[in-house]
FIBADREN-704760 format. One line per field, with one value per residue: z, y, x of N, C-alpha, C in turn. Coordinates in steps of 0.001 Angstrom, whole numbers, plus 500000, padded with zeros to 6 digits. Layout:
N
n.pz	[Z,...]
n.py	[Y,...]
n.px	[X,...]
ca.pz	[Z,...]
ca.py	[Y,...]
ca.px	[X,...]
c.pz	[Z,...]
c.py	[Y,...]
c.px	[X,...]
//
This chain:
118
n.pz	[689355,689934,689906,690143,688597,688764,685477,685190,686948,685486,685502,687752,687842,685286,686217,688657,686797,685841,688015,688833,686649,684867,683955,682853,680977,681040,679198,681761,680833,681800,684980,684148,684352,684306,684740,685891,685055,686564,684914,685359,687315,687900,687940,689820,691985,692131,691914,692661,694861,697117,697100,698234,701363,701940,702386,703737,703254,704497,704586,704727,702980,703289,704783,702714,701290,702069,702037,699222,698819,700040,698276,696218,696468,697270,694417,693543,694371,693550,694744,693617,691856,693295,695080,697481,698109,695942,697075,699533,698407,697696,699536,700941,698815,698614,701151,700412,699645,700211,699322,697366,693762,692342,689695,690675,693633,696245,697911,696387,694282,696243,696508,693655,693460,695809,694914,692696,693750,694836]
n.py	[562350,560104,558317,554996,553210,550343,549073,549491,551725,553719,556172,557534,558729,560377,562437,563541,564532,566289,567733,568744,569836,569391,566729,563488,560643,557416,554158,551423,548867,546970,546446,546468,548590,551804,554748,558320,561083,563477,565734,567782,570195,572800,572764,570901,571928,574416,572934,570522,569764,571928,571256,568140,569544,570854,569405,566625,563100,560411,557876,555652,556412,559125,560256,559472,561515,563848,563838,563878,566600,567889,567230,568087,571201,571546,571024,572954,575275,574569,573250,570448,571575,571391,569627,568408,569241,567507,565023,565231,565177,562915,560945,561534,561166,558259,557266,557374,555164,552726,549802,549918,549641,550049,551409,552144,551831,553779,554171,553315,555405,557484,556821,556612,559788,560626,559175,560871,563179,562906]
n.px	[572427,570154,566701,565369,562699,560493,559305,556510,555234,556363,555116,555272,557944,557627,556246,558018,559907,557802,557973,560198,560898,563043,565560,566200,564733,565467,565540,566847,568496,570132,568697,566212,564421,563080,564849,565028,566838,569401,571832,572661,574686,574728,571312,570761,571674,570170,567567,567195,568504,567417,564561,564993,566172,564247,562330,563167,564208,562390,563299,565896,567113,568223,570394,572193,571441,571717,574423,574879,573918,576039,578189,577500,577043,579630,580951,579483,581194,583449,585416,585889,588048,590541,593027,592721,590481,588587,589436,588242,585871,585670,585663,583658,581798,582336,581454,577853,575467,576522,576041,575968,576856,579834,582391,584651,586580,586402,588407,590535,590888,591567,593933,595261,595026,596530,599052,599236,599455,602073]
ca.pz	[690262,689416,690414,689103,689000,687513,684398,685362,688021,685064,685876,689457,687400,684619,688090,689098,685442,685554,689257,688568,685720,684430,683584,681184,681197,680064,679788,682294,680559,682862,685472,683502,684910,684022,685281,685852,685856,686386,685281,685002,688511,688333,687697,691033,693059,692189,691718,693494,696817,697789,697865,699240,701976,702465,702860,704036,703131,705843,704456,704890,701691,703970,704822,700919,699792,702733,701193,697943,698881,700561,697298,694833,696727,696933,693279,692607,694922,692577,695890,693163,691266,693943,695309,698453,697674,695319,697612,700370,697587,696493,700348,701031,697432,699089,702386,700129,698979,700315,699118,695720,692644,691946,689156,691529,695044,697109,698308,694991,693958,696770,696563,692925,694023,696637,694020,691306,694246,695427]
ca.py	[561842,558897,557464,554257,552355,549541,550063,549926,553170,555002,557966,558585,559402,561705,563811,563720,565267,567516,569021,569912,570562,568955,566117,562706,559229,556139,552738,551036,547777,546100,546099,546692,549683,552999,555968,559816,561197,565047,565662,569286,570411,574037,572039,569990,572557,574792,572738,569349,569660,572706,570226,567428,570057,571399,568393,565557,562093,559719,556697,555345,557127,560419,560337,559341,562466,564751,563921,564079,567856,568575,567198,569342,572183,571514,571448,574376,576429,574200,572719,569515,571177,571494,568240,568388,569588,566503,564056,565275,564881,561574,560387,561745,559968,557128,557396,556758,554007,551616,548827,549951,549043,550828,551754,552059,552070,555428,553972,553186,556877,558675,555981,557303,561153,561074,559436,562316,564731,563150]
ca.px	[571445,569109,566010,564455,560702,560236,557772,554947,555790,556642,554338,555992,558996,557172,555615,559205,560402,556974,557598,561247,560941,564134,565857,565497,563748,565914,565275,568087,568169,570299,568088,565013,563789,563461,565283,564849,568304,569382,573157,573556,575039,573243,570142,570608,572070,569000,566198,566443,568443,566627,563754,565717,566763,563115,561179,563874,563862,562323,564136,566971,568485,568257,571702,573036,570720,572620,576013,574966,573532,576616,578989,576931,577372,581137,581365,579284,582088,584897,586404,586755,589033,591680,593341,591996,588973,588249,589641,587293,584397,585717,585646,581882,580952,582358,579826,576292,574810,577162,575404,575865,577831,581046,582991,586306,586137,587157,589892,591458,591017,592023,595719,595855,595120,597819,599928,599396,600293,603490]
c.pz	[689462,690091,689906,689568,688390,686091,684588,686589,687198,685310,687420,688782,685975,685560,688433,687858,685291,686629,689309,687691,684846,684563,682475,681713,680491,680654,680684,681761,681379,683854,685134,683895,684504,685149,684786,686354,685611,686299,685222,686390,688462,688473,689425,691683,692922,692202,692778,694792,697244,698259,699255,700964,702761,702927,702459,703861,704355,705528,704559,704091,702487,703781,703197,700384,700917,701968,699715,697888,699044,699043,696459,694959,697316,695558,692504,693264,693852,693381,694575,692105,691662,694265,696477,698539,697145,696150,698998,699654,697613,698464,701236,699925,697714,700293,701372,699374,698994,699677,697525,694892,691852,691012,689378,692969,695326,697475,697073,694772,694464,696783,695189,692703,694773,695668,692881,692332,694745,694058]
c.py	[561065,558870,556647,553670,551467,550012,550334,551211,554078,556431,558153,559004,560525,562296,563967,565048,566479,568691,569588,570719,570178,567427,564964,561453,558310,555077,552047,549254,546367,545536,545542,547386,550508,554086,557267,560151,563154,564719,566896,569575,572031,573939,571633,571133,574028,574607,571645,569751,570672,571704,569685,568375,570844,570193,566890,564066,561187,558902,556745,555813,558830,560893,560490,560735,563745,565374,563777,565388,568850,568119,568166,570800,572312,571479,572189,575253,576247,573734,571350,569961,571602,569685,567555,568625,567962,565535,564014,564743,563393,560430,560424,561313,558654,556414,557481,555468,553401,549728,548369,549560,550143,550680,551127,552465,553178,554878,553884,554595,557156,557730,556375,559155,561365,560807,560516,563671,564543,563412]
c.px	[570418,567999,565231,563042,561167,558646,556718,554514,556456,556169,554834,557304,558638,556880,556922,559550,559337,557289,559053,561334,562637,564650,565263,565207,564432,565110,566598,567937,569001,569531,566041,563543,563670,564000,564677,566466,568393,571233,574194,573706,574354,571753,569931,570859,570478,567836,565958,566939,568000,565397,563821,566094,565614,562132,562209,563025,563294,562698,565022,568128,568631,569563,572565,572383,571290,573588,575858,574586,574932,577923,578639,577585,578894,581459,581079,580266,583201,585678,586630,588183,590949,591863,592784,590578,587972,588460,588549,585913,584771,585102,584159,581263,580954,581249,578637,576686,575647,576803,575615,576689,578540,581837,584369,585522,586477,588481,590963,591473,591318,593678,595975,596152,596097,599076,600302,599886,601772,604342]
//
């Protein structure tokens, strides 16, 4: 999980890092922003989406910070490391931040996932 400022909004992302109490501060030099990123999954599943889950987003990322509540807590059970399991994650990773810039699409993954199961 990410979230960036540009620089000069660095201190809304130290208050971020002070009130969880976790994660780290890069520079993203692509865009030329900084980030706050959390990437330990006991971390998130105990510290942030309880937040997220107590005091909901009113923007438009509401929804993306749902299904990112509801993936976490599919891979703290370990549903990714069944086939189904993962392919359900991979297809609710696919639903946020449509807008965004992908790696691989969902669709490509879940056409090599069905291939690794036939």
């Amino acid at each position: 999980m990410s979230v960036s400022q540009n620089g000069d909004r660095l201190e809304v992302l130290l208050l971020m890092q002070e009130y969880f109490g976790c994660g780290s501060l890069r520079p993203d030099r692509s865009d030329k922003t900084w980030k706050w990123e959390v990437r330990s999954l006991p971390l998130l599943v105990d510290r942030v989406v309880p937040h997220f889950r107590r005091y909901p987003l009113l923007s438009g990322k509401r929804r993306d910070s749902e299904l990112f509540a509801d993936v976490c807590q599919r891979m703290a059970r370990g549903e990714h490391r069944y086939s189904t399991g993962l392919m359900d994650i991979v297809r609710l990773s696919g639903e946020m931040n449509p807008s965004g810039k992908r790696g691989y699409a969902p669709a490509e993954i879940l056409r090599s996932l069905a291939e690794m199961k036939a």
